[in-house]
C-alpha positions as CSV (number, residue, x, y, z in Angstrom):
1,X,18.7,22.8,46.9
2,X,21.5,21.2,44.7
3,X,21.7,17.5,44.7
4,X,24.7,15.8,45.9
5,X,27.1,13.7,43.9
6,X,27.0,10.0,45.2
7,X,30.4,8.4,45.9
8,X,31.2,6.5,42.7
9,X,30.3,10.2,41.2
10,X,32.8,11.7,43.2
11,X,35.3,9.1,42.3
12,X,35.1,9.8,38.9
13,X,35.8,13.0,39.2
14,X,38.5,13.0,41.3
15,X,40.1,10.9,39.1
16,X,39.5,13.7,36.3
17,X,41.3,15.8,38.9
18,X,43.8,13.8,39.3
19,X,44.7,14.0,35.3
20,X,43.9,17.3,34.2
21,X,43.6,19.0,37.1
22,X,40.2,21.0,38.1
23,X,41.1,24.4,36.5
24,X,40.1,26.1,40.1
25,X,40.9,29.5,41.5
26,X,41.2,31.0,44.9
27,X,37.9,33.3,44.0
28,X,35.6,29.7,43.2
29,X,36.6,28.2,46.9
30,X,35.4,31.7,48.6
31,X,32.2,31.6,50.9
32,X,31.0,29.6,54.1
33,X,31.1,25.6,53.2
34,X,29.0,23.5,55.7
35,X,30.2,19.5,56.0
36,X,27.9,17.5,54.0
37,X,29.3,14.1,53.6
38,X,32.8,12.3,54.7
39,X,34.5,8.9,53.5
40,X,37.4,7.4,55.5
41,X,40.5,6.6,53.3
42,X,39.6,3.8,51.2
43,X,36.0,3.5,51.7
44,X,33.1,4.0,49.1
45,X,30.7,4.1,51.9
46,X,30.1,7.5,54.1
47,X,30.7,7.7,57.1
48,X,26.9,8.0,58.5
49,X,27.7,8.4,61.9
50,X,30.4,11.0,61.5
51,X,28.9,13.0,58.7
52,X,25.6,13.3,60.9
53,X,27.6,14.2,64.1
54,X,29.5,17.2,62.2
55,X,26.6,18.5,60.4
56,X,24.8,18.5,64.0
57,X,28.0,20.6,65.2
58,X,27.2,23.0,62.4
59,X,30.9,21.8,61.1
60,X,32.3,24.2,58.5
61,X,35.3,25.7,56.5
62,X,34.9,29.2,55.8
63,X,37.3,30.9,53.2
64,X,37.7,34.3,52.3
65,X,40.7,36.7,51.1
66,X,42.4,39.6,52.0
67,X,46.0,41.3,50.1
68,X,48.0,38.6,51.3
69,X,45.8,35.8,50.4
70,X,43.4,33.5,51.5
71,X,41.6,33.2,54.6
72,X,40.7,29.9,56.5
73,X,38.6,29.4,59.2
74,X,37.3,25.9,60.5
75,X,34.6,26.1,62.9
76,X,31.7,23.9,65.2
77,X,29.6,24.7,67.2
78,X,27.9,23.1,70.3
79,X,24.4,25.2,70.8
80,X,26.1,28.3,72.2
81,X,29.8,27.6,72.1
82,X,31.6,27.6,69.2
83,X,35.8,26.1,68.6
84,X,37.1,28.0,65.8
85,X,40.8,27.7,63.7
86,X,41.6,30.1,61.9
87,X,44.9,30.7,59.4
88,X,46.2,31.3,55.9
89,X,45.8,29.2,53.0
90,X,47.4,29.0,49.4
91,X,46.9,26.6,46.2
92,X,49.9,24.9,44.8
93,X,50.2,22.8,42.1
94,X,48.0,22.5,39.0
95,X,45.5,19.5,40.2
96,X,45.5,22.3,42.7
97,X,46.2,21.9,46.2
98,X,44.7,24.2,48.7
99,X,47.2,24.0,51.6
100,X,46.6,25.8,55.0
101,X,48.1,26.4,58.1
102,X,46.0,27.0,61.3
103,X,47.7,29.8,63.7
104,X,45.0,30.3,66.3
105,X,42.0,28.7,68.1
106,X,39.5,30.6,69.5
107,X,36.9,29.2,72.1
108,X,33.8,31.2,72.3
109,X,30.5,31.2,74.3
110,X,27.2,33.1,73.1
111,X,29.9,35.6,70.6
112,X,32.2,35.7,73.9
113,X,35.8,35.2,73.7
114,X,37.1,32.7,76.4
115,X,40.3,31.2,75.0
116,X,42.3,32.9,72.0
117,X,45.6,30.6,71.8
118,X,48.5,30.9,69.3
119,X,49.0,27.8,67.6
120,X,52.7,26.6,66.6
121,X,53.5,25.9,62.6
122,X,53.7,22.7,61.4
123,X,56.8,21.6,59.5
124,X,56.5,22.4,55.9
125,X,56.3,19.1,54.6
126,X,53.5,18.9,57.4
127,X,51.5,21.1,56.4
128,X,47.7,20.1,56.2
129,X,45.9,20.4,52.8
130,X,42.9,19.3,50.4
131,X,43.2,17.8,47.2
132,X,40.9,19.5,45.6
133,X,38.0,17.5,43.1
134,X,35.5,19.3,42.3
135,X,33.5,22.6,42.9
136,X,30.0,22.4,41.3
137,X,28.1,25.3,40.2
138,X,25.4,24.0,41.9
139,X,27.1,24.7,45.2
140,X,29.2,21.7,46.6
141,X,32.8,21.2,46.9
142,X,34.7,17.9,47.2
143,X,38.2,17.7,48.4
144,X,40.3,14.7,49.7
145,X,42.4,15.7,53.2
146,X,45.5,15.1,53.7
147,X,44.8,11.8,55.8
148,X,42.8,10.3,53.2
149,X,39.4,11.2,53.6
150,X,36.7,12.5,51.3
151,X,34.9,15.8,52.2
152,X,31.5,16.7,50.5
153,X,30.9,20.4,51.3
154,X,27.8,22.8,50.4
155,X,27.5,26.0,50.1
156,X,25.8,28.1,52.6
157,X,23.4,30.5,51.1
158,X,23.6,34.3,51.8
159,X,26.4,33.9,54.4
160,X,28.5,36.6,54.9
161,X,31.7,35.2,55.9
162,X,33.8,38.3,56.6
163,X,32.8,38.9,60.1
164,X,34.1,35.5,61.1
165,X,36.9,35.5,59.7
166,X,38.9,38.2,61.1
167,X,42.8,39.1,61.6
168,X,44.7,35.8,62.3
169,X,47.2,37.5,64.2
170,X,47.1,37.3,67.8
């Protein structure tokens, strides 16, 4: 199992990030990424109690691809039931930017669809996205949300993501 980057590691390289940009496609974020760590906006301490409460909820971004792009799906699960967002995502910029937009949410018990819903689009300058830092060979990925926050992802091994993922029209 990879070992994770401590904070002041993860500041340094976001700062790299910041300057030269992280050099990262849409094929290196690709697979099922399971919440690891998170730091509000400003802090160089986790977030114990939140980072422990997500990873209990099996918290996780899954990204895949199609022809028209990327695939995003953000999804936790309680036992049984499981909230899922799913949308479309792109990178902009050269640091880059992966920017998304959420068009559904799905509520679903024991692989049972109760609740499919249509979500409305934000306004562009709206839109949620993740700075990206870093995504280690080892298997983690670090981003900073749009909010402020610092995500520490890892990557789940031998997931297959594309069953989850699905059509995100509704």
């Amino acid at each position: 199992m990879a070992l994770l980057p401590d904070a002041d590691r993860l500041f340094v390289l976001e700062q790299k990030a910041r300057q030269s940009g992280t050099g990262l496609l849409a094929a290196d974020l690709q697979g099922c990424w399971r919440l690891e760590m998170v730091w509000p906006k400003g802090s160089r301490r986790a977030a114990a109690f939140s980072g422990w409460m997500l990873r209990g909820l099996a918290a996780r971004l899954e990204i895949g691809s199609d022809a028209e792009g990327l695939l995003l799906s953000n999804a936790v699960n309680l036992g049984t039931i499981e909230l899922r967002f799913r949308g479309r995502g792109w990178l902009q910029g050269s640091r880059p930017l992966l920017q998304f937009s959420f068009d559904q949410v799905q509520l679903s018990i024991a692989g049972f669809t109760l609740l499919r819903r249509s979500l409305p689009q934000p306004p562009p300058k709206r839109l949620p996205f993740f700075a990206l830092i870093h995504r280690d060979p080892s298997g983690w990925l670090a981003a900073r949300g749009r909010g402020g926050g610092l995500a520490l992802w890892r990557l789940a091994d031998g997931v297959a993501i594309a069953a989850n993922m699905g059509s995100t029209a509704s």
